[in-house]
C-alpha positions in Angstrom: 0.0 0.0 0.0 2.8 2.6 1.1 4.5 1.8 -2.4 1.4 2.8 -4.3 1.3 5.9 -2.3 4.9 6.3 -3.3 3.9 5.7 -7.2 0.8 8.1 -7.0 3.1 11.2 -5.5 5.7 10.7 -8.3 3.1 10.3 -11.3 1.7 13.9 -9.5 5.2 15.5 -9.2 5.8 14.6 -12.8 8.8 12.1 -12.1 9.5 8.6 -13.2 9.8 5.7 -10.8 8.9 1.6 -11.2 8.8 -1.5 -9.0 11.5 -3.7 -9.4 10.8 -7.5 -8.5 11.6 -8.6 -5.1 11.3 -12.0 -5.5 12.9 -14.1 -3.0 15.7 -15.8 -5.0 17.2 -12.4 -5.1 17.9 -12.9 -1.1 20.3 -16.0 -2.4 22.4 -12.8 -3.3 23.0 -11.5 -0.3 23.3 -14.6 2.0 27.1 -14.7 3.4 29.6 -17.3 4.7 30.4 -14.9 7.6 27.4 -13.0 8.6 23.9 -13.2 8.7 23.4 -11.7 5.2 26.7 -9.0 3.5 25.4 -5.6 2.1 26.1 -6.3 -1.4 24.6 -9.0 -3.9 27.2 -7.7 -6.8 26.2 -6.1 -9.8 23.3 -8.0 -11.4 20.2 -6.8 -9.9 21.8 -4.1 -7.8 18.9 -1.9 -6.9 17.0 -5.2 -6.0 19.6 -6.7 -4.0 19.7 -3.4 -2.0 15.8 -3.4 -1.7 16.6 -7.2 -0.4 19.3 -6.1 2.4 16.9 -3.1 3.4 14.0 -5.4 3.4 15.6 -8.1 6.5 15.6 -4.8 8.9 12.4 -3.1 8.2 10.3 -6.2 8.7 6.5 -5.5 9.0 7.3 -1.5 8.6 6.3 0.1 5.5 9.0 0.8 3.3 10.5 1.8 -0.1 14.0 1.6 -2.1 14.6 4.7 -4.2 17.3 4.3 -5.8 18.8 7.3 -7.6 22.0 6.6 -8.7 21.5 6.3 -12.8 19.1 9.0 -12.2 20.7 11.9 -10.2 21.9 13.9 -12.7 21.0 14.9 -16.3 23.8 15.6 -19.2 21.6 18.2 -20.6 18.4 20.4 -20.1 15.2 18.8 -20.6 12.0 20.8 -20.1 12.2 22.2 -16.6 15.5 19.4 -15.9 18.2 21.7 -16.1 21.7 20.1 -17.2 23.5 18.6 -13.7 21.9 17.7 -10.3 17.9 16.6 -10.7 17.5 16.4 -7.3 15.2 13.1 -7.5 13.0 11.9 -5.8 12.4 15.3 -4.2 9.8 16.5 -5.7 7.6 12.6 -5.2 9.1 12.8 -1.2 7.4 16.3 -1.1 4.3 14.9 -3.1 4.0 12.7 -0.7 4.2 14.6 2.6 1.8 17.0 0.8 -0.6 14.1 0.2 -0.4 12.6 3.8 -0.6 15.9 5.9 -4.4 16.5 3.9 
């Protein structure tokens, strides 16, 4: 539910953003020989992996994985983008404090 909230305050504030699957074979990526789980699962499925690690400590709390690194900064102006820094997700994580303090 919290991730469709998530979805609906980006489609408002105009910026893109998709689930990525969190099946449970991706967990296989993170499981360790030393630890209880390591905070990397290599470079397939990156994002997810992350998700996966975040996922084993937030337990039955509502949560999401933005992951901004391919999409932090633009090479060139587009629209109201302006070449460098986007700043996303701000503008969804604003949407969405907006839409939960109605």
């Amino acid at each position: 539910r919290f991730a469709t909230e998530v979805e609906k305050a980006a489609e408002t504030a105009g910026e893109r953003i998709w689930r990525l699957p969190m099946d449970a074979d991706y967990y296989e990526q993170i499981k360790s020989e030393v630890a209880d789980i390591k905070n990397t699962g290599g470079r397939q499925a990156g994002s997810i992996t992350a998700a996966k690690f975040l996922e084993v400590f937030a337990k039955d709390t509502p949560w999401v994985h933005l992951d901004i690194a391919s999409v932090m900064s633009a090479a060139s102006d587009k629209g109201w983008m302006v070449k460098g820094m986007r700043g996303t997700p701000v503008r969804t994580l604003v949407q969405l404090v907006r839409g939960r303090a109605k």
